[in-house]
LUMLOMI-774998 format. One line per 8 residues: their letters; for each residue x, z, y of N, C-alpha, C. Coordinates in pm, whole numbers, plus 50000, padded with zeros to 5 digits. Layout:
REM residues N
a) X Z Y X Z Y X Z Y; ...
This chain:
REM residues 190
xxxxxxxx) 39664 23440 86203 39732 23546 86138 39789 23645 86239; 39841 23606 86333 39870 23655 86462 39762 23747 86512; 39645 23740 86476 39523 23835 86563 39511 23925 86425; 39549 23870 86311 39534 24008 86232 39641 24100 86243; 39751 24055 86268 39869 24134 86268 39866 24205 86370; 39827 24179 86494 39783 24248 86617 39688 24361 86610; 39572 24332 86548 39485 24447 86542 39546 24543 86421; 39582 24512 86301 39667 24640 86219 39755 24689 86305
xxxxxxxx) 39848 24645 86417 39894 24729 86479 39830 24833 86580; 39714 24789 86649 39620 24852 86722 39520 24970 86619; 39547 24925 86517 39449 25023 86384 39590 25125 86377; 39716 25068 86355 39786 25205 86292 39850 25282 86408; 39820 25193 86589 39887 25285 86705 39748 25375 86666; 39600 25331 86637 39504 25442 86718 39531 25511 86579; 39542 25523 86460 39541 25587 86387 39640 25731 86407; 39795 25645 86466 39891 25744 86473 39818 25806 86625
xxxxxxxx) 39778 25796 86743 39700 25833 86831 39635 25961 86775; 39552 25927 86693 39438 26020 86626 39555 26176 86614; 39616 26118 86515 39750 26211 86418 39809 26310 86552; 39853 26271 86670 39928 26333 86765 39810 26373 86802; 39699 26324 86861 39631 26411 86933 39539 26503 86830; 39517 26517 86709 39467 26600 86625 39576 26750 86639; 39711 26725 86594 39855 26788 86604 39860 26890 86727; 39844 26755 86888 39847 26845 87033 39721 26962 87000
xxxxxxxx) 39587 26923 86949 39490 27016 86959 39527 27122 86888; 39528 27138 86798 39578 27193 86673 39711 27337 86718; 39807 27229 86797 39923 27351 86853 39859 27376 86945; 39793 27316 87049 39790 27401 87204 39689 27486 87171; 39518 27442 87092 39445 27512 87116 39408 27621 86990; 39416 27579 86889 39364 27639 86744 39446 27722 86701; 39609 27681 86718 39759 27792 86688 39739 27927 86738; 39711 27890 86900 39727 28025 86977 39581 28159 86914
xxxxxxxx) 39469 28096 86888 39319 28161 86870 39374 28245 86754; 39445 28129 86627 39466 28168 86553 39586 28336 86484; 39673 28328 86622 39844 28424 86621 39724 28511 86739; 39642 28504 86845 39562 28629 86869 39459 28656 86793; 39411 28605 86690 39338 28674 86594 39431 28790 86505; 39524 28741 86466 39647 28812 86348 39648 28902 86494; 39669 28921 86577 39712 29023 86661 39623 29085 86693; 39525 29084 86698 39370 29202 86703 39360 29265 86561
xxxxxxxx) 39334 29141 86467 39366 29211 86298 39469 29338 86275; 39613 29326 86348 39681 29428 86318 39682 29545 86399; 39604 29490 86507 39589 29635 86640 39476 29677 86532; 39381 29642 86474 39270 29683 86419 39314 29820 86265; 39391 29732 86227 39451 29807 86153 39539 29959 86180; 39580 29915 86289 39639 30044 86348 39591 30170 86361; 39463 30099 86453 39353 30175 86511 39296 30244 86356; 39283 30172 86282 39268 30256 86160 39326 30386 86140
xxxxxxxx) 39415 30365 86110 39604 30452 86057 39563 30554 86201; 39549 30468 86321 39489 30635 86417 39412 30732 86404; 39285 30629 86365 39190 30712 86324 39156 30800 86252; 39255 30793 86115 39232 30838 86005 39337 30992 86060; 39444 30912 86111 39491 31041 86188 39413 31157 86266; 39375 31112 86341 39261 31185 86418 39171 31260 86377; 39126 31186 86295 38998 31326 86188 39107 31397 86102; 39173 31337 86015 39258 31480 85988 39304 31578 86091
xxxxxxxx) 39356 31565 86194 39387 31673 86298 39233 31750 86335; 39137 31656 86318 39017 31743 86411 38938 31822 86264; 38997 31757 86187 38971 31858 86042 39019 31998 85993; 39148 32029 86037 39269 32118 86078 39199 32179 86201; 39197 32100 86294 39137 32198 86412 38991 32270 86407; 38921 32196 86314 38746 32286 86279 38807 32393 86180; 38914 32368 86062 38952 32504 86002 39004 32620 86071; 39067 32567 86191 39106 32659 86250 39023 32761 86340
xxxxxxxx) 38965 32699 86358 38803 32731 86471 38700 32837 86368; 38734 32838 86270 38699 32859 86161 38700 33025 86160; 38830 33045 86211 38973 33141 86191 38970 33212 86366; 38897 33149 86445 38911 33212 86610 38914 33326 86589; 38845 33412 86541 38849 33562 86552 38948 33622 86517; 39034 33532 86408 39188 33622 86380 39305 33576 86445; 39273 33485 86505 39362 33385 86608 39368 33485 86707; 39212 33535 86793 39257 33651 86887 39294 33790 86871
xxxxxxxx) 39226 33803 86768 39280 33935 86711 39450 33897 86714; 39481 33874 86654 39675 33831 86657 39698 33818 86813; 39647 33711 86927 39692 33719 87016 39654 33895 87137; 39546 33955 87124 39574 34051 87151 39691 34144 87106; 39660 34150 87002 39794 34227 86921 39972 34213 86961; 39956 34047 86995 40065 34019 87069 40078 34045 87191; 39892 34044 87269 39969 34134 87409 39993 34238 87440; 39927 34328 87334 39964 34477 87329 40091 34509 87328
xxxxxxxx) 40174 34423 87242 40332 34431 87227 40365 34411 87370; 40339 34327 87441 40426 34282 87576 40292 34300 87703; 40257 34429 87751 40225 34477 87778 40240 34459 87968; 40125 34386 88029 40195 34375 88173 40267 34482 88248; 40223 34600 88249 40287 34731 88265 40312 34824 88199; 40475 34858 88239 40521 34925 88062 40478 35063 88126; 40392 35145 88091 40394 35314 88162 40519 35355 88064; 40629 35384 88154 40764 35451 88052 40708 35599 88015
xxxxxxxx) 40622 35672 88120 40619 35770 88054 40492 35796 87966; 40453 35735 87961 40373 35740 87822 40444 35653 87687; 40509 35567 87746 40588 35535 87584 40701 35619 87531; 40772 35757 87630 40905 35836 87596 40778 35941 87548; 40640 35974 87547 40586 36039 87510 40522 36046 87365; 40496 35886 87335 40454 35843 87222 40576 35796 87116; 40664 35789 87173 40825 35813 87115 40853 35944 87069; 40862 36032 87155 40851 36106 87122 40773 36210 86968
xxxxxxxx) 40646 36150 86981 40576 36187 86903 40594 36111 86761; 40621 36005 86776 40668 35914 86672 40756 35960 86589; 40877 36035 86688 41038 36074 86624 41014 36168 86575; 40914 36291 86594 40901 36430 86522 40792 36349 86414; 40746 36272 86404 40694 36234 86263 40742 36216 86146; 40928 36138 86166 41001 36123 86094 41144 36257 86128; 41100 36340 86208 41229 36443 86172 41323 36422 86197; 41339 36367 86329 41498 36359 86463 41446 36366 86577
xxxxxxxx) 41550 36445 86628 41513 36469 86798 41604 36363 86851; 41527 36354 86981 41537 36262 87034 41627 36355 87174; 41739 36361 87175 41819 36423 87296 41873 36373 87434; 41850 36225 87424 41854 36213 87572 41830 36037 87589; 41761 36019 87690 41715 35904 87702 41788 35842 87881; 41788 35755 87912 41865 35668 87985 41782 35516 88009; 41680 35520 88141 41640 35352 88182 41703 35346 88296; 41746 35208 88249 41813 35097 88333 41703 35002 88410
xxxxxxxx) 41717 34911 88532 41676 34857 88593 41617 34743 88503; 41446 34688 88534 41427 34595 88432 41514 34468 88459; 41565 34360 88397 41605 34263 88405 41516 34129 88353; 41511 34013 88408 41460 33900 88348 41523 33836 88283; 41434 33803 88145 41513 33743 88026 41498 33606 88077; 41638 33548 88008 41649 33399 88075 41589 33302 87962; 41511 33218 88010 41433 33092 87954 41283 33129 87966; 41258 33280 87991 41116 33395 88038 41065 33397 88134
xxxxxxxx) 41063 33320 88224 41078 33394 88380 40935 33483 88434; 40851 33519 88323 40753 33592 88360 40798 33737 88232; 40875 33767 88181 40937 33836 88093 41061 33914 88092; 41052 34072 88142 41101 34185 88174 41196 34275 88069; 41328 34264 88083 41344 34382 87964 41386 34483 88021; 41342 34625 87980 41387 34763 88004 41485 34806 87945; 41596 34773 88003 41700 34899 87896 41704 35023 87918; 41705 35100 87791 41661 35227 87751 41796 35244 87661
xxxxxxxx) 41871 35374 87704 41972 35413 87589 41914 35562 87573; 41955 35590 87430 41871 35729 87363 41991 35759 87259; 41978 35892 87253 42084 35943 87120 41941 36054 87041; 41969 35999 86950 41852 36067 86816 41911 36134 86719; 41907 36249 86683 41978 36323 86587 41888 36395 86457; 41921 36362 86315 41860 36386 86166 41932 36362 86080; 41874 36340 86020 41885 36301 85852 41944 36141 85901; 42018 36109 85800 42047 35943 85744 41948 35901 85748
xxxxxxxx) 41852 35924 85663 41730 35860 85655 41616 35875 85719; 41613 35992 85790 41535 36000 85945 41544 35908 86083; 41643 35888 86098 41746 35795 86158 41682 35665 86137; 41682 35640 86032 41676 35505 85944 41523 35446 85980; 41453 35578 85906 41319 35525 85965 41260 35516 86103; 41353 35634 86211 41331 35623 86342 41342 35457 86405; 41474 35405 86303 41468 35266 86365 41370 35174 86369; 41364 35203 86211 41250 35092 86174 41092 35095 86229
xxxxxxxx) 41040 35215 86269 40952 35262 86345 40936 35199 86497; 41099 35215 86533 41092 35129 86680 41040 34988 86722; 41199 34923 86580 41195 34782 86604 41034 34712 86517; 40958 34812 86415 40870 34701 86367 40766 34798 86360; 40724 34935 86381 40606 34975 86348 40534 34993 86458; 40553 35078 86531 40526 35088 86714 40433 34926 86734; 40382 34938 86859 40331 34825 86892 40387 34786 87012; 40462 34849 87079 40504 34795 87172 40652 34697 87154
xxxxxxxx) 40646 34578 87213 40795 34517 87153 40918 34561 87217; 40994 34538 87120 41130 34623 87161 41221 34603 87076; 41362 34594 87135 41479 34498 87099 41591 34600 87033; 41620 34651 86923 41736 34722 86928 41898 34624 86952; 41956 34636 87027 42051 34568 87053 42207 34625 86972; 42210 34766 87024 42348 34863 86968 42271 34976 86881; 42363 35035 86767 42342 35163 86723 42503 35157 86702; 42531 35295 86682 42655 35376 86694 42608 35506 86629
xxxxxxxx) 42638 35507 86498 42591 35607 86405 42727 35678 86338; 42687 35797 86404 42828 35926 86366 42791 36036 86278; 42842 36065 86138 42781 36193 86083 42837 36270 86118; 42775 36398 86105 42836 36539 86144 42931 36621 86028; 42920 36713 86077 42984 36814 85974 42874 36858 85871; 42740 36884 85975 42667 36957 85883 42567 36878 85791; 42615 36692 85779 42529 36658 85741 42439 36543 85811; 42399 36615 85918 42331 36517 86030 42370 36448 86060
xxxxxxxx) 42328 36342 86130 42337 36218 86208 42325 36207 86335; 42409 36125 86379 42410 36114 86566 42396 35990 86581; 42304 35929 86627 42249 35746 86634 42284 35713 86832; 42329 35669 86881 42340 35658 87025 42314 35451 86975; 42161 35499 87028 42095 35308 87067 42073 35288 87232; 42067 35136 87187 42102 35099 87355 41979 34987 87282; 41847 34961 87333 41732 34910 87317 41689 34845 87439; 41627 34736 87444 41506 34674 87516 41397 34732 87491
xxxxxxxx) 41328 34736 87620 41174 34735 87612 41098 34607 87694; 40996 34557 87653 40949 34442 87752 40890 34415 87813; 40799 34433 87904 40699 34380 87972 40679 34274 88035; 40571 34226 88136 40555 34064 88198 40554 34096 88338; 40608 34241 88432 40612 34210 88519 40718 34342 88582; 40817 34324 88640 40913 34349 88688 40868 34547 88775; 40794 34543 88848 40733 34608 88898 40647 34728 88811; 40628 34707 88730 40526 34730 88635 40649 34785 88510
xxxxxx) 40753 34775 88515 40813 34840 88407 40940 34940 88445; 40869 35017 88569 40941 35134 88641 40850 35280 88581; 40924 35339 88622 40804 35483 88543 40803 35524 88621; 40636 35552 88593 40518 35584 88669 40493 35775 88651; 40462 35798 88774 40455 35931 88820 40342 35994 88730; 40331 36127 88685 40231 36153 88632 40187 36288 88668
C-alpha cells in the first residue's frame, strides 16, 4: 500500500509540476507575445486615425492646388501693396491724382525717416503727414481711398478734422507708408 501511496504522490507532484510549468510558460513566454500583439494592434489603429488624417489634409491641399492661380494672383496683389521700393515721388503723384478725383487739395505733405516695424524686421514704415482740404465728404472718401482703395499699403494713424467758416474741411493726417526695404523708401530724384 505504501508503493501506491508513493506513486499518487509522484502522479500529483508531476501533475502539479505540469500546472507550474504550463503557468511559468504561459507568463514568461505567451503573456508577453500576447500585451505586444495588443500593442502593434493599437499602434495599428493609430496609424489608421493618421492616415485618415493625412488624406484629408492632402485632399484640402489638391483643392487648393486647384485654386494656385488665385492664390498668386492675391499674393502678388499683396506685394504690390508692400512694395520693395516705395518711389515717394510717384506715390505724392498718384495721390495726388487720386485726391482731385474726389475734390480736396492736398496742401502740404511732410516724410519722416523710414522706421522698422517691430516683430517685421524686413518691414519699413514711412511717415507721411499731409493736410487735405474739401468737402466733409471729400475728405471722407479721400480717406477711404487711402486706407482701402489705393494699392499701396498704408496706415492712417491720426486725423484732426477742423471745419471752416466756409463750409470746408481741414483733415491734418499723420499716415504710414510701407515698404520691405529701408533704403528703398527715401524719394527718389526725378
Amino acid at each position: 500500500m505504501g508503493a501506491r501511496q508513493n506513486n499518487r504522490l509522484w502522479l500529483l507532484g508531476g501533475l502539479i509540476a505540469i500546472v507550474v510549468i504550463v503557468a511559468a510558460t504561459f507568463l514568461l513566454a505567451i503573456k508577453p507575445i500576447y500585451t505586444e500583439k495588443a500593442d502593434l494592434e493599437g499602434q495599428a489603429g493609430d496609424q489608421d486615425i493618421r492616415l485618415v488624417q493625412l488624406r484629408r489634409e492632402l485632399a484640402d491641399l489638391q483643392d487648393k492646388a486647384k485654386n494656385i492661380q488665385t492664390y498668386t494672383a492675391e499674393r502678388d496683389t499683396l506685394k504690390a501693396a508692400l512694395p520693395e521700393k516705395y518711389d515717394i515721388t510717384a506715390y505724392l503723384r498718384a495721390l495726388q491724382t487720386s485726391e482731385s478725383a474726389v475734390k480736396v487739395d492736398v496742401n502740404s505733405v511732410g516724410i519722416s525717416i523710414p522706421q522698422t516695424i517691430k516683430g517685421a524686421g524686413t518691414v519699413y514704415a514711412v511717415p507721411i503727414t499731409m493736410t487735405i482740404t474739401g468737402t466733409a465728404e471729400g475728405i471722407t472718401k479721400a480717406l477711404q481711398r487711402l486706407q482701402v482703395t489705393q494699392s499701396r499699403a498704408v496706415l492712417i494713424t491720426s486725423v484732426n478734422l477742423q471745419i471752416n467758416e466756409d463750409k470746408t474741411a481741414t483733415a491734418n493726417l499723420v499716415l504710414s507708408a510701407f515698404c520691405r526695404q529701408s533704403t528703398g523708401c527715401v524719394a527718389t530724384s526725378t
